[in-house]
N, C-alpha and C positions, 0 to 999 in steps of 0.2 A: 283693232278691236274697239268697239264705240263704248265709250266711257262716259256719256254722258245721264242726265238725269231720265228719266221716261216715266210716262204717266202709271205704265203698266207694270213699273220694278214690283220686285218681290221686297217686303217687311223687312227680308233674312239679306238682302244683296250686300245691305250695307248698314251688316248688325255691329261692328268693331269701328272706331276709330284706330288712326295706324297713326302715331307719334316718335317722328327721329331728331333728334334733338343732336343737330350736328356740329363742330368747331366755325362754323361759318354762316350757315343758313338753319335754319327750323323749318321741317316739313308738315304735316298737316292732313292729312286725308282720310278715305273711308277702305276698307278691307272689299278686295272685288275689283278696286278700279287699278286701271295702270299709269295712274299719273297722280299727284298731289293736287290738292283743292284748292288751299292756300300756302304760301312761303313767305318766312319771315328772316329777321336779320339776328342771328345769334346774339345775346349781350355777350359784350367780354370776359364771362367769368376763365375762358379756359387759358388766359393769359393776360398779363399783367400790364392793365392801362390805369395810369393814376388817376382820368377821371371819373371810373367806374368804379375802381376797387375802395378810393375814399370816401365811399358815405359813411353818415354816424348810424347809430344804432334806430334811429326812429323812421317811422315807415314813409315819412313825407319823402327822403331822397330816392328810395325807390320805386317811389309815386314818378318824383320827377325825370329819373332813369326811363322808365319804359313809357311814359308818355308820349313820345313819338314811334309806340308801336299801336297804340290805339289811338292815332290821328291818320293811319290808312299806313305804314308798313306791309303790312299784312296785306296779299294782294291775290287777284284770282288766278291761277298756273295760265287759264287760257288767255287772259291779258298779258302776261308775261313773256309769249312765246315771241314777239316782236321785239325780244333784249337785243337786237343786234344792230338794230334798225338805225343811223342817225339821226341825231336830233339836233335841234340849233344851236346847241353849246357842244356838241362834238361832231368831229367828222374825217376821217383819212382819206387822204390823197397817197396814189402812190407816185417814184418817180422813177423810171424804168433806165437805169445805166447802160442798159446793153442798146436801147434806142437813142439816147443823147438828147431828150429832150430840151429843149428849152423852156417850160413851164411846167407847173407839175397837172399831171389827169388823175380825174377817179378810174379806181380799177375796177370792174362790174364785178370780178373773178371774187374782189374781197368779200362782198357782201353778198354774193351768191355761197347759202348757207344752209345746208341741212340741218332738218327739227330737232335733231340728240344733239349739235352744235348749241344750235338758239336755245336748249332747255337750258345747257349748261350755264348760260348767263341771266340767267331769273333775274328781270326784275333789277338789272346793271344800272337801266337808265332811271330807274325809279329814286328818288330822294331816299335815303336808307339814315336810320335816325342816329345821330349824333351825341357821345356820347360823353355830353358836360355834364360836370357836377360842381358839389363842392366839396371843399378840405378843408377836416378837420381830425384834429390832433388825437388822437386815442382812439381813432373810429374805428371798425374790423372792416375786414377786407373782402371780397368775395372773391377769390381764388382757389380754387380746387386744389392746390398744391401747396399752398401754404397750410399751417397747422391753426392758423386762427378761424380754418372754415365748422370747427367742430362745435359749431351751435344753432342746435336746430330751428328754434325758431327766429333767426336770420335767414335763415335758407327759408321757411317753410312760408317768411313775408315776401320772399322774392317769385318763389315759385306761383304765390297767391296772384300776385299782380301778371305775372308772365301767361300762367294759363290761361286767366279767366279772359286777357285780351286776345289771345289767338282762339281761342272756344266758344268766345262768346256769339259770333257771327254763325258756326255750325248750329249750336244750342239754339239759336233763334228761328232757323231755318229746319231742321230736321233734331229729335232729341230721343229719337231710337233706339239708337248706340249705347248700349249698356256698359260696354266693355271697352280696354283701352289697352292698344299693343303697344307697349313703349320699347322703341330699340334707341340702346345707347352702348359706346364704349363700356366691357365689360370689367375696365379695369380702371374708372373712375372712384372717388371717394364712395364709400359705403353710405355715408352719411348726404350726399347726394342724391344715389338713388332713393333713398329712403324719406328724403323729405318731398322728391317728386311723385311718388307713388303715396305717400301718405296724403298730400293735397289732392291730389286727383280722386279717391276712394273718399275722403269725405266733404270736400266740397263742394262734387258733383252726383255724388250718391250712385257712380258705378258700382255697378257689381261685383267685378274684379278689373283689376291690371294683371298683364302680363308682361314680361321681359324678354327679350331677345336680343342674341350679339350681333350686333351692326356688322361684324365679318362672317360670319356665320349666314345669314340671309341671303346673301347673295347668290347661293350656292344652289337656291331654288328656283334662279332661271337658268339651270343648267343642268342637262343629263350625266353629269358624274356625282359620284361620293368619295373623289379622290383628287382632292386639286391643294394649290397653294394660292392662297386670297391675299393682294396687296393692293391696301389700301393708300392710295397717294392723296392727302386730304391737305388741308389748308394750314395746320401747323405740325404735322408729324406723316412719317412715312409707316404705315405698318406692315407685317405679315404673319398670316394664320398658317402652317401647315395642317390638312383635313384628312384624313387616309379612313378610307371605309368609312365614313360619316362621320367621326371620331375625330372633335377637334385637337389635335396635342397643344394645350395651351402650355404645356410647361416648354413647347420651343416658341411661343409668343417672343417675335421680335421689333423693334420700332428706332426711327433715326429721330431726330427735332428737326425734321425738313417739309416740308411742301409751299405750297401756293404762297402762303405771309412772305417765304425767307425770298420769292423770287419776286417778287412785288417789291421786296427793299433792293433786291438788286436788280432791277430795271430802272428806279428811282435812281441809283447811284448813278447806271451807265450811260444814262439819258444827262445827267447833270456835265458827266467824266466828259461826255462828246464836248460841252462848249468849253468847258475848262480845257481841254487838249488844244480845241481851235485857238484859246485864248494865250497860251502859254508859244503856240507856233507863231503867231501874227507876232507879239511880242519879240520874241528871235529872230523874226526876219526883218523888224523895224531895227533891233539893235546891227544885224548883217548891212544892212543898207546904212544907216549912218557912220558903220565900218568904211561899207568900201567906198562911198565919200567923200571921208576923212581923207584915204590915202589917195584918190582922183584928185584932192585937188592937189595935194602934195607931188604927185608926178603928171606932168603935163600929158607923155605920151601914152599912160592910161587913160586921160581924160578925154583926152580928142582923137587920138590918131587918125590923123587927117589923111584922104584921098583926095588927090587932083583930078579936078575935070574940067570938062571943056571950056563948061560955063564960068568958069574959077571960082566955085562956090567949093567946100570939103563935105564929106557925108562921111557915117558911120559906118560900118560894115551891119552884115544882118545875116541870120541864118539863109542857109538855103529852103524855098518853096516845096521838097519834097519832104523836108524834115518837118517845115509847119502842118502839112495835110497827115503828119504822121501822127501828131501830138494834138492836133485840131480838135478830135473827140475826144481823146479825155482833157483836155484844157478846159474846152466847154463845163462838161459837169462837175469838173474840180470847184470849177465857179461857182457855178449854182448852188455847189454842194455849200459853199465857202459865205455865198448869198444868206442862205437862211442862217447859216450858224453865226454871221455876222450883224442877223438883221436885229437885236434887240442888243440893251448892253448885259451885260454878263452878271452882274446883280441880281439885272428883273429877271431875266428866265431861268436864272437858280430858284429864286423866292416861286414863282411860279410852278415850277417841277415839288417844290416841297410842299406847295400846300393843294395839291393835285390829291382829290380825294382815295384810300386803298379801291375802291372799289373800279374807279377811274383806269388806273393802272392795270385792272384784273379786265376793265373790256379794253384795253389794248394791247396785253396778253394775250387773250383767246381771239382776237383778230391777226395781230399780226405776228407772234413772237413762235417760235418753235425751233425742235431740234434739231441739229446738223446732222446728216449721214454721209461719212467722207465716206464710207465701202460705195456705197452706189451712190455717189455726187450728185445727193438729194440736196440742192441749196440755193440759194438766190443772191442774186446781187441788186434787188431794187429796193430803193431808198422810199421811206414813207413820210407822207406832213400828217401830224395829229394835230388837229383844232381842236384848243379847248380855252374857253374865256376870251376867244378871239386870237390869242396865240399861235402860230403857228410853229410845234414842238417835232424839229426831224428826226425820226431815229432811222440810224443808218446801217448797212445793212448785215453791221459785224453786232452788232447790238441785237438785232433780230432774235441771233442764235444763240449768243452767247449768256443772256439770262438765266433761261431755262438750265444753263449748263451745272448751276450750282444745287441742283439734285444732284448730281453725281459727283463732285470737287469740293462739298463745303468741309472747313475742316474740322480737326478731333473727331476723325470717322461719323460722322454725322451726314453721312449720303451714303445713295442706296448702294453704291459698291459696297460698304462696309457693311452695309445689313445682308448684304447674300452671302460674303465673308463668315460672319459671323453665324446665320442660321445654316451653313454648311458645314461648318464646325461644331453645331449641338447635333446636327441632325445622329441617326445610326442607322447603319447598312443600308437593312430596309426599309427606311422611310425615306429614304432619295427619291423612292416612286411617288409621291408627292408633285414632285417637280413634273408629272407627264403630262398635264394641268398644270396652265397661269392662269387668274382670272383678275382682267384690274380695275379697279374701283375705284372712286373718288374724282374730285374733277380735276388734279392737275394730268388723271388721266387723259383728258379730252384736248391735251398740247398736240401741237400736230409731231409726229415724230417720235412718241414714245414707246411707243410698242417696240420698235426697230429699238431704239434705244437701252429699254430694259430688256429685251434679249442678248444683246450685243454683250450686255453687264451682266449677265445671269451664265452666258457660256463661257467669257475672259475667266467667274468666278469657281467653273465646273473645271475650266480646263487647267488651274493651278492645284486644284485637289492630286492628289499622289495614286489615290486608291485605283487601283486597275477597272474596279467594278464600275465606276464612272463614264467609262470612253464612251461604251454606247447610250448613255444617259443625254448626251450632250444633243445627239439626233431625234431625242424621242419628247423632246418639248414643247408643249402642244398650248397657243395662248387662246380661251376660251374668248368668241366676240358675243354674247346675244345680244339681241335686236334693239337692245334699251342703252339713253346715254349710262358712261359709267358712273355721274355724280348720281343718279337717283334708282340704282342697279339694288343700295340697298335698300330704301324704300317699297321698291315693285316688289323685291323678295322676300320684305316681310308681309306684305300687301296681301301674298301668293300663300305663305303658311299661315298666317292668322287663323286660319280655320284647324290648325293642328290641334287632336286632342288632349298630346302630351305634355303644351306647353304649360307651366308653372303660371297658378293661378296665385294672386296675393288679395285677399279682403278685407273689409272690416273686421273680420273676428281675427287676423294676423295683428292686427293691431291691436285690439281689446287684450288680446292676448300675450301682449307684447313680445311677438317672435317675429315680426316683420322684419325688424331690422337686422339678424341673425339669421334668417333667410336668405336675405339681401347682400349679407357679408360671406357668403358661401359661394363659392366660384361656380356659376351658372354651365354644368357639363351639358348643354342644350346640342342633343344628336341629330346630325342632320342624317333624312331616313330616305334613300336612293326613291 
């Protein structure tokens, strides 16, 4: 559908701006279109980085905070769409075990990539601003979760500085847009929303804001009003149950998992590879000055001599059918043993650790995904990542194995335990729920996870007791539409923005001061078949 700008648009095409304010990225755009304008880099408030959370109370550190979101952060979606692309400080080679290469090749397969792929990584290769400050001793913190966030004008200098950089480039170009669809997690601070909706209505002298639940939207590129929405996002796993449009947020469930925890554990397994290589070389240098030791101690381990003609002795040696047996994997043992030897074991620690999150997140969504041992969906080829000149192998147990920690991390904090758990609030009749999946967020776009969270949603049905269950197990239906899953909620608030029912908030909320008691009212927003 053409999304672009035309001489001949209508006034009304693109009367709403449509703002998602995500754990990861900030969206951007106008009501009508199916894709975001601009995307920016979330600051850290939704978790706890000491150089973000210690500024002092004056507005120069949050001056200096977002200052690298108005030096071009901020960037066009259609520039963006080439996040996949290498560029001179990265680049993957693959190295194919089942061929025995002797050098490694690019694999064309890698980089051949579909557009809901390349959406997913907006903007990877882009400089994404960095997030120093300074410390000091008594200062508050911006953390959603801590109890020092409850002062509004901290919040309300943050929000100043954050808007007015990602608005200000629409504002320049088009200033139509009266109106502002904000979707956010509906179960953030109160005091949050309320400082973001209070900046935006008098700042910019909209009209109103509206509110919408980021799990909730989605629902509108799809023909039911009966599903179950999980969102797999970048620091939490959630799930909405929906029946008849009617979100049941009192079974609102959520793990502390996604995209952050597997970004540290790719970081780790990438490190574990040289450290394992480095601990075996080790053993087998101590093995060898073993056996040595005891060759020189017995003569006739040491030489065991054969006579020959020439009266010279020689050693004995394998037989030539056993070498061509062990020939191919000797080879790529080598190679393998090649790179993980080729740097010392210091530098490509330090290396791996100062390997930027976002670095890690496009080698993720190039090379990393799930295992499926039911149908031996899996690989055995070894890959070279360039980056600063390094050449960093992950090999091809590491591939899979990352991603594994959505479902294994512990104190029940994976999605096993969240199907566990919303299985056990659910009653009777809301199991139909489940005839409908619909999944969200971007570590949905791992390769293998559909298969994955099914495989963990039937293990979960099939230890239930209740008889009623059996045939539930067959009637699970996971909704695909046509959009990637990171920006599924966006399009879907994109899609209702023109809803009449949605909750208006204004100036006179404010004057009146009931905005924020509004605000702290849990948003029953009915999605309408």
């Amino acid at each position: 559908m053409e999304s672009r700008f035309k001489k001949n648009d209508s006034e009304n095409d693109y009367k709403y701006y449509v703002l998602q304010i995500g754990r990861k990225y900030t969206y951007l755009g106008f009501s009508g279109l199916h894709k975001p304008l601009s995307v920016y880099r979330t600051p850290d408030f939704f978790r706890y980085n000491e150089s973000f959370h210690d500024y002092g109370k004056d507005k120069k550190g949050v001056y200096d905070m977002l200052r690298s979101v108005s030096e071009g952060v901020g960037t066009s979606f259609r520039g963006c769409a080439s996040g996949y692309e290498d560029s001179s400080d990265q680049q993957g080679e693959g190295l194919n075990l089942d061929e025995g290469e002797k050098g490694a090749k690019p694999d064309p397969n890698e980089d051949t990539l579909d557009q809901n792929q390349r959406l997913n990584s907006i903007c990877l290769n882009q400089p994404l601003p960095s997030m120093e400050g300074r410390k000091q001793e008594g200062s508050l913190i911006y953390h959603y979760e801590y109890k020092f966030h409850q002062d509004v004008k901290l919040w309300r200098n943050f929000f100043e500085e954050f808007t007015f950089h990602i608005f200000r480039k629409l504002i320049k170009t088009n200033n139509k847009a009266k109106k502002v669809i904000v979707l956010l997690n509906m179960f953030i601070p109160t005091i949050i929303k309320y400082s973001l909706c209070k900046t935006l209505i008098e700042n910019y002298e909209y009209t109103s804001i509206s509110y919408i639940n980021d799990l909730v939207s989605p629902l509108f590129l799809c023909n039911c009003n009966t599903c179950v929405v999980i969102d797999l996002g970048y620091l939490s796993c959630r799930l909405l149950p929906v029946i008849n449009g009617m979100p049941l947020y009192h079974h609102y469930t959520y793990v502390d998992n996604g995209g952050f925890y597997i970004n540290m554990e790719i970081r780790r397994l990438l490190k574990e590879q040289y450290v394992r290589r480095a601990r075996r070389r080790a053993m087998h240098d101590c093995e060898v000055s073993s056996a040595s030791f005891v060759q020189v101690s017995n003569e006739n381990i040491l030489t065991n001599p054969q006579s020959t003609d020439n009266g010279y002795t020689a050693t004995p040696h394998e037989e030539k059918p056993m070498e061509e047996e062990k020939g191919e994997k000797n080879t790529l043992e080598g190679l393998l043993n090649y790179y993980l030897d080729l740097y010392p074991l210091e530098e490509i620690l330090n290396i791996i650790d100062i390997m930027p999150d976002d670095e890690i997140e496009n080698i993720k969504m190039k090379y990393f995904y799930l295992k499926n041992e039911q149908g031996k969906l899996y690989t055995n080829k070894i890959v070279l990542y360039e980056f600063q000149n390094y050449q960093i192998i992950v090999e091809a147990d590491t591939r899979w194995m990352a991603c594994e920690i959505l479902f294994t991390k512990d104190y029940e904090q994976n999605i096993n335990s969240m199907f566990a758990c919303i299985l056990s609030k659910l009653h009777m009749f809301e199991f139909s729920a489940f005839h409908n999946v619909l999944l969200v967020g971007g570590c949905s776009n791992i390769k293998g996870i559909v298969s994955k969270i099914a495989q963990s949603l039937l293990n979960a049905l099939s230890e239930k007791k209740k008889t009623s269950l059996k045939d539930l197990e067959n009637r699970v239906n996971f909704l695909f539409p046509k959009i990637s899953p990171n920006l599924r909620q966006f399009i879907g608030a994109s899609i209702c923005s023109n809803l009449e029912n949605l909750p208006d908030y204004t100036q006179e909320h404010i004057h009146n001061n009931v905005l924020y008691d509004h605000l702290n009212e849990d948003v029953y927003f009915t999605f309408k078949h």
